[in-house]
C-alpha positions in Angstrom: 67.2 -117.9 9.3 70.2 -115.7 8.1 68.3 -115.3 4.7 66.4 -112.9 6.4 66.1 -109.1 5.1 67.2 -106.5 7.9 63.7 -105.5 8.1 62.5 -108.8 8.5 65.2 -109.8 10.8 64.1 -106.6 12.8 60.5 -107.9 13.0 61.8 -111.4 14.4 64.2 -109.5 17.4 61.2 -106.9 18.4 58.7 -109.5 18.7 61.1 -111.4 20.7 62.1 -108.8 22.5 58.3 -109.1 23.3 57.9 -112.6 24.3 61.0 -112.4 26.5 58.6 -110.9 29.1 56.6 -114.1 29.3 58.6 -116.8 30.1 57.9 -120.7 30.8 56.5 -119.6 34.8 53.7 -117.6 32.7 52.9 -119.9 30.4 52.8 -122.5 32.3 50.7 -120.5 34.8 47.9 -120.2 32.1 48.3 -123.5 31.2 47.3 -124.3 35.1 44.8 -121.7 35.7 43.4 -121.6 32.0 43.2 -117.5 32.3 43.3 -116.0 28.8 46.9 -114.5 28.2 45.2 -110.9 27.9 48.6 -109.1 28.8 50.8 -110.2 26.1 47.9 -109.4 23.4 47.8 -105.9 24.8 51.4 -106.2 23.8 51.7 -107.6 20.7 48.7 -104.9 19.5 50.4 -102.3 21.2 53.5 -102.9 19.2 51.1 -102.8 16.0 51.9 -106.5 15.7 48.1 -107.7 15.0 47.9 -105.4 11.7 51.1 -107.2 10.6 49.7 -108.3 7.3 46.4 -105.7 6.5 46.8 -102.9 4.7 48.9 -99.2 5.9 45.3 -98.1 4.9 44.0 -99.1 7.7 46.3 -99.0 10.2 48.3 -102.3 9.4 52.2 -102.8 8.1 51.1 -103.3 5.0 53.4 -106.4 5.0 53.3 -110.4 3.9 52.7 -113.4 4.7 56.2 -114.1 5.3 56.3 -111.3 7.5 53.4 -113.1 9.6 54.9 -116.3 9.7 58.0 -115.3 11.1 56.0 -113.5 13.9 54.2 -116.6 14.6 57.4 -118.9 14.6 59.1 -116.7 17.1 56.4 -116.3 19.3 55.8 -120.1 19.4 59.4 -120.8 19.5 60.1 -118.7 22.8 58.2 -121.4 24.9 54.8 -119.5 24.2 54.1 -122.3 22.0 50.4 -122.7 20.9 48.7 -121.1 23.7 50.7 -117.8 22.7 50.4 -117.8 19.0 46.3 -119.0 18.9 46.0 -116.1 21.5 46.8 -113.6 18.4 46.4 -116.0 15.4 42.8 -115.6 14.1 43.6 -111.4 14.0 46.6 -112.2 11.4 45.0 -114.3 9.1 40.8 -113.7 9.8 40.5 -110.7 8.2 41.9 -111.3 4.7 38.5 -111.9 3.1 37.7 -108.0 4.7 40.8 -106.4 2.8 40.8 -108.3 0.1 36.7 -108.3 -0.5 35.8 -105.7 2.0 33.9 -102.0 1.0 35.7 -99.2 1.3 34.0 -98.2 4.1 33.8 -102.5 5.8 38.0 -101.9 5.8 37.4 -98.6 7.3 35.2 -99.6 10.3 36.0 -103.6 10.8 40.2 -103.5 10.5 41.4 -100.6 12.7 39.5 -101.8 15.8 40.9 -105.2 15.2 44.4 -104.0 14.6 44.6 -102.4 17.5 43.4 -104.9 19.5 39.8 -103.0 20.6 37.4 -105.8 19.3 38.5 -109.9 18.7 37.1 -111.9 16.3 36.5 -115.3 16.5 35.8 -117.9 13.2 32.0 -118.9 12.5 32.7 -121.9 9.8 33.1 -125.8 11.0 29.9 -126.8 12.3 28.8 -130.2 14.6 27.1 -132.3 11.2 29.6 -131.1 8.4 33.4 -131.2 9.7 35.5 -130.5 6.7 32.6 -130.8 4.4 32.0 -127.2 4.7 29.5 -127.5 1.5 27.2 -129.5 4.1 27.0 -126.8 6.7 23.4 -126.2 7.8 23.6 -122.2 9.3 21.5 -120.1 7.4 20.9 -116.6 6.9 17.2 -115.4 5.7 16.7 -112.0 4.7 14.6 -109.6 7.2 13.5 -106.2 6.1 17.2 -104.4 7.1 19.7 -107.3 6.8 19.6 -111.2 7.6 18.4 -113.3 10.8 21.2 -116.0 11.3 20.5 -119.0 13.3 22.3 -122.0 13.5 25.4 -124.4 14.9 28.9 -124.2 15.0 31.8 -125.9 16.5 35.3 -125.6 17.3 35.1 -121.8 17.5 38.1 -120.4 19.2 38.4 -117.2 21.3 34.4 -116.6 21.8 34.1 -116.9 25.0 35.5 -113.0 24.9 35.6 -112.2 21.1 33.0 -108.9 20.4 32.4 -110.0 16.3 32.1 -113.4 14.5 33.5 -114.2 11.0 30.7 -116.0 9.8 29.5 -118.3 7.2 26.4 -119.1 6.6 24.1 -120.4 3.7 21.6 -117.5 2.3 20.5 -119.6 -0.9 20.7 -123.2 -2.1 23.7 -125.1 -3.4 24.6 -124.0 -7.6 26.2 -125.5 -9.8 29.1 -126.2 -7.4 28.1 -127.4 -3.5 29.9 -124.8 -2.2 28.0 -121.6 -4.0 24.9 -120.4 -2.0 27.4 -119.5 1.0 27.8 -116.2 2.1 30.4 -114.3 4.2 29.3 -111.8 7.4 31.6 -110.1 9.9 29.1 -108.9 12.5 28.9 -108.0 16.3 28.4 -111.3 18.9 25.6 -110.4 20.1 25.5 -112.5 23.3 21.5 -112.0 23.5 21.2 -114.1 20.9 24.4 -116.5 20.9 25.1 -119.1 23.5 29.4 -120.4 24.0 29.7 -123.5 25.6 33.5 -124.3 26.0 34.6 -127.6 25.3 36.9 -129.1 27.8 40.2 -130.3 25.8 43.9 -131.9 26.3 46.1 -129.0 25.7 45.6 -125.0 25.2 43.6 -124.5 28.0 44.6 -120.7 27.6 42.4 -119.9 25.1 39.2 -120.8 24.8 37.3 -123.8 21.8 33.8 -123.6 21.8 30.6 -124.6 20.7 28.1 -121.8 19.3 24.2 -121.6 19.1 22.9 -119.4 17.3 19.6 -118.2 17.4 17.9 -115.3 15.8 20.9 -113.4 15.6 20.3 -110.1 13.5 23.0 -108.7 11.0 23.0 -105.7 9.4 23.1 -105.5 5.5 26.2 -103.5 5.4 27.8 -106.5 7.6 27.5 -109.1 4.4 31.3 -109.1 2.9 31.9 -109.1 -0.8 29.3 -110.8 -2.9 26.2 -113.0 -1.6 26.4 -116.4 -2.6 30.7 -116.7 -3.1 31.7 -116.6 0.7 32.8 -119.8 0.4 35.4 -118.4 -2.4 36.3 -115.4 -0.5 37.2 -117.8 2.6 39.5 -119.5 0.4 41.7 -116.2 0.5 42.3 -117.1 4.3 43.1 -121.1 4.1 46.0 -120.5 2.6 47.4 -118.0 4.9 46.3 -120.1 7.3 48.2 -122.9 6.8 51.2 -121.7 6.4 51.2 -119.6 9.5 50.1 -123.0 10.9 53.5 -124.5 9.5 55.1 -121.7 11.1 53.8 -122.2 14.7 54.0 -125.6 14.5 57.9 -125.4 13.5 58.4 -122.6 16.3 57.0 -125.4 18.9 59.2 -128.3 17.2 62.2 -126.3 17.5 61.7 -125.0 21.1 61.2 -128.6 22.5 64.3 -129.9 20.5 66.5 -126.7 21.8 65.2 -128.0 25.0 65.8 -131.8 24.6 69.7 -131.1 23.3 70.3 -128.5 26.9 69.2 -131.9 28.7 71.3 -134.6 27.1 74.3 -132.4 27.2 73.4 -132.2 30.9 72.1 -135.6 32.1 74.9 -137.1 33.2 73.9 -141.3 33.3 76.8 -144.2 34.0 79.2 -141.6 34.4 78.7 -139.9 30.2 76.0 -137.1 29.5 73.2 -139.0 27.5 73.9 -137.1 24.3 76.9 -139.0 24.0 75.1 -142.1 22.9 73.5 -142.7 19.7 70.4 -143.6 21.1 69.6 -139.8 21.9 71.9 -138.5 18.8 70.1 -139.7 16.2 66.5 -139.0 17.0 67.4 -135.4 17.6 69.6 -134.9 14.8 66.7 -136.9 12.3 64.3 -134.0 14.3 66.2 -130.9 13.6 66.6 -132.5 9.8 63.1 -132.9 9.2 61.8 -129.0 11.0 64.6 -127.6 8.9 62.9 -129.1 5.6 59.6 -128.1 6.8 60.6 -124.6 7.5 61.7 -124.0 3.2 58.6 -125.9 2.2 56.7 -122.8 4.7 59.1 -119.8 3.2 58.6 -120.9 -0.3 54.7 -121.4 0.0 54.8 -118.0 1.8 56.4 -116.4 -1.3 54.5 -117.7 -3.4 51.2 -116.6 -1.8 52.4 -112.8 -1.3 53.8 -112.7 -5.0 50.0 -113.1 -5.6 50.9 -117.0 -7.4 49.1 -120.1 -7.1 50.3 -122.0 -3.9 47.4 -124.3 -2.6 49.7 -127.0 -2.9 53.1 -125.9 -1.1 50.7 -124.0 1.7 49.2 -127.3 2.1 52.4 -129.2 2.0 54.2 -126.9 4.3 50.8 -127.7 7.0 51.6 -131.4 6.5 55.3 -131.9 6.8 55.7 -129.4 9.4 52.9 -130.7 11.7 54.6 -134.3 11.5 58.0 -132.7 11.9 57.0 -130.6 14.7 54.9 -134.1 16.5 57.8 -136.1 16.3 60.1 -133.4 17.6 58.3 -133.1 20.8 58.0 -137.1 21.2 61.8 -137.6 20.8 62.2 -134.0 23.5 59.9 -135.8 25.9 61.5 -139.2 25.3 65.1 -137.5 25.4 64.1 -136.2 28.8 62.5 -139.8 29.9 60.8 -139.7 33.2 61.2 -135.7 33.3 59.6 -135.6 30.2 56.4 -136.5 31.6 56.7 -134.3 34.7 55.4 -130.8 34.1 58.1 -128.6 35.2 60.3 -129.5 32.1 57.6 -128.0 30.0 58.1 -130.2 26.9 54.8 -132.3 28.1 53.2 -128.9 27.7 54.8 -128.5 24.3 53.9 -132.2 23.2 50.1 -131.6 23.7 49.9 -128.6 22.2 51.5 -129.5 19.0 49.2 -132.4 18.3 46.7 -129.2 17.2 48.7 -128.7 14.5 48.5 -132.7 13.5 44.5 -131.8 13.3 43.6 -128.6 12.6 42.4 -126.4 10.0 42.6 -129.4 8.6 43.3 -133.2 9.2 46.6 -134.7 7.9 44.9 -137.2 5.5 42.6 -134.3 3.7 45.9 -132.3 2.8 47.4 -135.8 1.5 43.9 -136.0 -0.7 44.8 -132.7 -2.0 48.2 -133.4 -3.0 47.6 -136.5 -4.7 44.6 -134.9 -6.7 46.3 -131.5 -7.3 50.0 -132.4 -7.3 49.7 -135.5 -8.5 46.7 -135.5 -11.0 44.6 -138.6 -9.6 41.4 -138.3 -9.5 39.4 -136.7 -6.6 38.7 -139.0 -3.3 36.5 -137.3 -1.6 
């Protein structure tokens, strides 16, 4: 990353400067006793880290997306890995709908708190019945006399088993002309009096918290709607972008830090009297790793670019998801396979790294919907789903 500007290159050193402080015995800690990683977000806030990308008006830097991105890769490249970066990651890119669609006066009282790390918001979207389909989702919001009643379902919700507000979307009027109008956006207080978080048990991450939501009768203020009614669905789209590229990012931080790691072992495992990265065997699956994250990384800088020069990049954030989620699996196979039976044994850590990068492979969105995309967007063929 020599390409970097000083300032950018400053970012990258002080948040590493950061992560130093939690090294492979903490994360690996969390990873055992599944305790929420609450000191190094005091951190990260404190530093001012969480406003990264939301306006100086509000207390944030003010800066890009690249800005965020290379944030996220360094955080998940010092050994963090996903547990570290989904700790802070729906703060950097949650909010955009609120400064981008937000009142005057939603900026003023939702983004400061958030900035500094004083509430945590969690995302209200994918729900049980609907998966990707977000069209389909079945929450609705019905009007009371001073704001809406929400009740509903929703699923894969990270960070609520201690997030104070939800980023919600729910359905206040039928489907228009396209499926998707009729949803609307709210950022609102999680009132626990009238939501129930049940966690769901899962293979990696167990730092941070996934969840199931019920919702039930929970009242939101009028003033708590963002932008218009009806177009939340639109507004969210200014966050799937972002999104997927800082997804690229992590995922490429990960990659990297298990290949480092596989390299430091086959220049040390000494087998039949040669260190293992002498043979071709180990070589060329490494070298074919490092190749393919390095490709992945210009595909995340350019879609980055492109998003915070305010141009069309749908296609290179989603491209940039893709190939650096496959990049980033494979590197950590090859690290664990490098390592061979250490790889599967915990204390080398890239076990740890392996099952936390499959997230990336699924999520915001699967593998095969970005490849739909591209072949209807990039490509021009008609739509498949």
């Amino acid at each position: 990353m020599s390409d970097l500007s000083s300032a950018q290159a400053a970012i990258v050193e002080a948040v590493g400067r950061i992560c130093e402080k939690y090294d492979d015995a903490y994360w690996l800690a969390r990873d055992n006793d599944h305790r929420f990683p609450e000191e190094f977000v005091k951190d990260i806030a404190g530093a001012g880290y969480l406003g990264i990308a939301m306006p100086e008006s509000v207390g944030g830097a003010g800066l890009g997306v690249t800005e965020a991105a290379l944030m996220m890769h360094r955080i998940a490249r010092s050994g963090a890995a996903m547990t570290g970066v989904s700790a802070v990651h729906i703060n950097i890119f949650g909010p955009h709908p609120i400064a981008v669609f937000g009142t005057d006066e939603q900026k003023a009282r939702m983004l400061p708190p958030l900035i500094r790390g004083e509430t945590r918001c969690c995302f209200g979207v994918t729900e049980p019945d609907a998966g990707l389909d977000t069209s389909s989702i079945k929450t609705r919001a019905e009007r009371s006399n001073d704001g809406w009643i929400v009740s509903g379902r929703k699923m894969w919700t990270t960070t609520a088993q201690t997030a104070t507000h939800i980023l919600l979307l729910a359905r206040t009027s039928p489907a228009g002309k396209k499926p998707t109008d009729g949803l609307s956006l709210f950022y609102t207080p999680l009132d626990r009096a009238h939501v129930e978080v049940r966690e769901i048990p899962k293979m990696g991450r167990h730092a941070v918290d996934t969840n199931m939501v019920f919702i039930d009768g929970l009242k939101v203020a009028a003033e708590d709607l963002v932008g218009e009614e009806g177009k939340g669905f639109d507004q969210m789209l200014h966050a799937f972008n972002p999104e997927r590229i800082l997804v690229a990012a992590e995922a490429i931080g990960i990659g990297q830090d298990a290949l480092a790691r596989a390299a430091k072992y086959a220049r040390e495992r000494v087998v039949f009297g040669r260190p293992i990265g002498q043979n071709q065997a180990i070589q060329h699956p490494l070298a074919r790793a490092w190749a393919e994250l390095e490709a992945a990384w210009l595909m995340t800088m350019k879609a980055a670019a492109l998003y915070d020069a305010k141009k069309a990049c749908g296609v290179e954030a989603n491209a940039a998801k893709y190939l650096a989620a496959e990049a980033a699996f494979r590197a950590c196979e090859t690290a664990v396979m490098t390592h061979g039976g250490m790889g599967y044994a915990r204390e080398f850590h890239v076990e740890r790294l392996f099952r936390e990068v499959l997230i990336a492979r699924i999520a915001p969105v699967s593998r095969e919907m970005i490849l739909n995309f591209l072949a209807e967007k990039a490509l021009g063929l008609p739509k498949s789903y």
